[in-house]
C-alpha positions in Angstrom: 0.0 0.0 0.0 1.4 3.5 -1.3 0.9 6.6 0.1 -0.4 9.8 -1.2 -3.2 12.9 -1.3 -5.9 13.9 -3.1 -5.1 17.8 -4.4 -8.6 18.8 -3.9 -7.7 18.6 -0.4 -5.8 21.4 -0.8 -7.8 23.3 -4.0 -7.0 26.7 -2.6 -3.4 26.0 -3.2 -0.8 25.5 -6.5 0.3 22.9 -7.9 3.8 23.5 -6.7 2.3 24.7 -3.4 1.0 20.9 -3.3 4.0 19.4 -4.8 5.6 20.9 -2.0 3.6 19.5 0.8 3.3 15.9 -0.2 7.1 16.2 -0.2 7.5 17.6 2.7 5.1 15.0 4.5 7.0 12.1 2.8 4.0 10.8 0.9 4.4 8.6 -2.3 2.3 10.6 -4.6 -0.9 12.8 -5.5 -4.1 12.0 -7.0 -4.4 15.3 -9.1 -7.9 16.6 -8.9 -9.8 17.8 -12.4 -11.4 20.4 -11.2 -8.7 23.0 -10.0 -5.3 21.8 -10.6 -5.7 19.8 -13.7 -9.2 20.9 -15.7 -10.4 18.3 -18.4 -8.8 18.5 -21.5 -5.8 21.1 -20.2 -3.5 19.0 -21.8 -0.5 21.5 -21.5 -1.5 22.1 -18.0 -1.6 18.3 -17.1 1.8 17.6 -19.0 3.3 20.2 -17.1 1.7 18.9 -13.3 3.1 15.5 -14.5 6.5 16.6 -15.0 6.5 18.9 -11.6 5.2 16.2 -10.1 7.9 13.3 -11.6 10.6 16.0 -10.6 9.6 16.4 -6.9 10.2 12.1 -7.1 6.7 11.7 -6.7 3.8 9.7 -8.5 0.5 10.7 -10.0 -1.3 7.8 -8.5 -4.3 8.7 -10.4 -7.1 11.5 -11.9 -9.5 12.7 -10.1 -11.6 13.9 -12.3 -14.7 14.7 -10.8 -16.7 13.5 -14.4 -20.1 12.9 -13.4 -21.8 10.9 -15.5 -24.8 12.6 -15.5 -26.0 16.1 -13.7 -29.2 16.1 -11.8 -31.0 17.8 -14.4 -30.0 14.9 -17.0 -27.3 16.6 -18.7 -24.8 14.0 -19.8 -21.0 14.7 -19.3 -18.3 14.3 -22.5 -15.9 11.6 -21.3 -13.1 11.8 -24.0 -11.5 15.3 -22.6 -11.2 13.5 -18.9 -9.5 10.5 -20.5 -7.2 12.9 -22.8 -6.0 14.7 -19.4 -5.8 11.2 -18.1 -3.3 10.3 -20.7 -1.6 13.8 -20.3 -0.8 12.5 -16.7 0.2 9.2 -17.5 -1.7 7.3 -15.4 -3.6 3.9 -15.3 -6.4 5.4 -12.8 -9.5 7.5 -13.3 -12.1 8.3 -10.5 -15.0 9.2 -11.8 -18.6 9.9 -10.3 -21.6 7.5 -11.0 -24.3 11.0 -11.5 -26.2 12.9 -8.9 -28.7 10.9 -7.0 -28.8 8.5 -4.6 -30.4 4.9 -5.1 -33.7 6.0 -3.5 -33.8 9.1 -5.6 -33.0 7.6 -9.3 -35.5 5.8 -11.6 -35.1 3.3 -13.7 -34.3 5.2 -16.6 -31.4 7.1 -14.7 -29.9 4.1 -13.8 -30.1 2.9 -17.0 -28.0 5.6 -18.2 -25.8 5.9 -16.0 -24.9 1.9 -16.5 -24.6 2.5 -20.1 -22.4 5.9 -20.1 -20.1 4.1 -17.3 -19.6 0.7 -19.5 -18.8 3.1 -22.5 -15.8 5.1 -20.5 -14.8 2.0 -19.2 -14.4 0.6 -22.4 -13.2 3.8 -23.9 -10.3 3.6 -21.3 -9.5 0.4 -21.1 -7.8 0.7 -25.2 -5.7 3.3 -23.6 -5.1 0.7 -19.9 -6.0 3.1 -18.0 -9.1 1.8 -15.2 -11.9 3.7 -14.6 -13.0 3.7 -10.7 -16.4 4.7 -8.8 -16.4 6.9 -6.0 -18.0 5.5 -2.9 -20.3 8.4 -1.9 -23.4 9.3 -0.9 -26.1 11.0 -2.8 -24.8 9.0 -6.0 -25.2 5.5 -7.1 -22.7 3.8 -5.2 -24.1 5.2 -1.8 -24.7 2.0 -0.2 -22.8 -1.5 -0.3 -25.9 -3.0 -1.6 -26.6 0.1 -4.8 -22.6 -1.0 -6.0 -22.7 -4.1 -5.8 -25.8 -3.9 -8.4 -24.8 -0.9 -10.4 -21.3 -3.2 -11.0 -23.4 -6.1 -11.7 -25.5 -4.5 -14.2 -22.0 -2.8 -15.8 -20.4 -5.8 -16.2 -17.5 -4.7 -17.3 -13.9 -5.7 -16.3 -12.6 -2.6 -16.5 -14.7 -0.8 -14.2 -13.6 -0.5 -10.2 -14.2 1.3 -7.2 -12.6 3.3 -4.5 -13.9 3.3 -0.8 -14.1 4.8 2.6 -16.0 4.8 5.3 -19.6 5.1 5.1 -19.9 7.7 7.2 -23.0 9.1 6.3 -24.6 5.8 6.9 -25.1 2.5 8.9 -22.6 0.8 12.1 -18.8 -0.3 11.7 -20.3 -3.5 10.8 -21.9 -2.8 7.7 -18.3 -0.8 6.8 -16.4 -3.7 6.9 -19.1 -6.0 5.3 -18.8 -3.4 2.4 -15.1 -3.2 2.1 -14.5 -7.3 2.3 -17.6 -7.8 -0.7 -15.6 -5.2 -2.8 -12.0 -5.4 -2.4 -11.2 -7.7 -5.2 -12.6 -4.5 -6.8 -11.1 -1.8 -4.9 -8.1 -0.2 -6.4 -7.3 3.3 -3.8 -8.6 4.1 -0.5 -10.0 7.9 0.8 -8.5 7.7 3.9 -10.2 10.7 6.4 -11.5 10.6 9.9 -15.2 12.1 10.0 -17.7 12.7 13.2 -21.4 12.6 11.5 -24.8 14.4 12.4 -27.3 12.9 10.5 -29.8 15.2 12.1 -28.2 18.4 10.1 -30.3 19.3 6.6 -27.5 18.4 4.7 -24.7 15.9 4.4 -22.2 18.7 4.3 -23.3 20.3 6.9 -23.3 17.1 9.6 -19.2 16.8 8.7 -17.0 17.2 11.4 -13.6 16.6 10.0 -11.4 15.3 12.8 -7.2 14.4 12.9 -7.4 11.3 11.9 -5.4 9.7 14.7 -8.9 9.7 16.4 -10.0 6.8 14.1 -7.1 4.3 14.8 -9.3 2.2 16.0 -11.9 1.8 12.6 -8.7 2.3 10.6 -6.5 -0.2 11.6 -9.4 -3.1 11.2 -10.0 -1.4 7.4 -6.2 -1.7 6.4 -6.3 -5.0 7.8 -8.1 -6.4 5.2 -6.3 -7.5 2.0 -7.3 -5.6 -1.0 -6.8 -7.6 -4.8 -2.8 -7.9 -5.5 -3.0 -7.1 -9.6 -2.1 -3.4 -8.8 -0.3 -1.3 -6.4 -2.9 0.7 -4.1 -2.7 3.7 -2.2 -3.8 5.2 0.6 -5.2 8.7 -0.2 -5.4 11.2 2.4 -8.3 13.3 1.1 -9.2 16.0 4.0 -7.8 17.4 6.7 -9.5 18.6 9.6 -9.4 22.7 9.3 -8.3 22.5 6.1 -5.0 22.9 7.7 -1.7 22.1 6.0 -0.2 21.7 9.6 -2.9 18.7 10.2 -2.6 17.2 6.9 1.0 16.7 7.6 0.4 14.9 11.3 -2.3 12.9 9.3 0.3 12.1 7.1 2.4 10.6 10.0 -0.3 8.6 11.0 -1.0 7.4 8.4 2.4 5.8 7.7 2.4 4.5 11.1 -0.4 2.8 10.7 0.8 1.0 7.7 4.2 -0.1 9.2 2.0 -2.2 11.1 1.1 -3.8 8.2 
């Protein structure tokens, strides 16, 4: 397991700014986020990230491109600039967004959809080997363990995978693990955060309480425990940081490779 940050933790920042940080915290590399740092079909901008990037010693584990399949008003996405910036960043991973509603929200015709433009840009991508990977998050179609497992199912397509973190939005520790053991031979990166949840605020954003994430040793260590698939290398993504504080993000960081020395 590799080590590394999603840049949208830090959108308010540079590239080099970023570059600078993952350095400093002794990370293995950055999941480069597509809508600040590296925007969909910036080539020149994505070339230039990689090569910053490369010359720091660092990796682009992946794109996160933040391509939604499809908007909440229906409007459908175009996949081939992600996959052109993808390329751009030489890398084998996209995370992408399976639309705007949850599973108790969406039809059947918007799941249709959805399973249809997701098998395309996994096939698109696969010509190139790069994989294309879900997000596990609420208020889309992978919200639940149950709404993945079907919306893979109904992809069927070998090229299409999934990230994860915790469910905090949603059921007991239980039900976390059940859903990270069903789907790791699918699981290519982990989020890795540490969140307190109200699910009595009006919103999900609002009922986030981003916490150092030494306070979830406990849930953590029994995630990493469990073996993920071993045909890639997987990392470990530090997405948010309580504050939005580079001074946290980089004691995150040092938990984070503690935790995996145990490992």
């Amino acid at each position: 397991m590799k080590t590394g940050i999603c840049s949208i933790m830090f959108r308010g920042l540079s590239v080099a700014e970023v570059i600078a940080l993952v350095k400093q915290a002794g990370l293995d590399g950055i999941e480069w986020g597509g809508d600040v740092h590296v925007p969909h079909g910036k080539l020149d901008v994505a070339r230039e990230t990689l090569a910053r990037t490369r010359d720091a010693g660092l990796e682009v584990s992946s794109y996160g491109s933040y391509y939604k399949i499809m908007e909440a008003d229906g409007t459908l996405q175009d996949f081939q600039p992600v996959l052109e910036s993808a390329q751009a960043l030489k890398t084998n991973v996209i995370r992408i967004i399976p639309g705007s509603k949850g599973p108790d929200e969406a039809d059947g015709a918007y799941w249709n959809i959805v399973i249809e433009q997701s098998r395309r840009a996994a096939e698109l991508a696969a010509a190139h080997q790069i994989r294309v990977a879900f997000e596990f998050h609420p208020k889309t179609l992978t919200e639940t363990n149950e709404s993945t497992l079907k919306l893979l199912a109904e992809i069927n397509h070998p090229n299409m995978y999934m990230y994860w973190q915790p469910a905090y939005w949603g059921p007991v520790m239980d039900y976390r693990l059940a859903g990270l053991n069903v789907l790791r031979d699918r699981i290519i990166n982990l989020h890795v955060c540490h969140w307190n949840y109200n699910q009595n605020c009006a919103s999900f954003y609002d009922g986030i309480d981003r916490r150092p994430l030494a306070e979830g040793r406990h849930d953590w260590l029994q995630y990493l425990s469990i073996k993920l698939s071993d045909d890639s290398p997987h990392f470990a993504l530090l997405e948010f940081a309580s504050g939005d504080s580079p001074e946290q993000f980089l004691k995150d960081a040092e938990t984070l490779k503690s935790w995996l020395r145990a490992f």
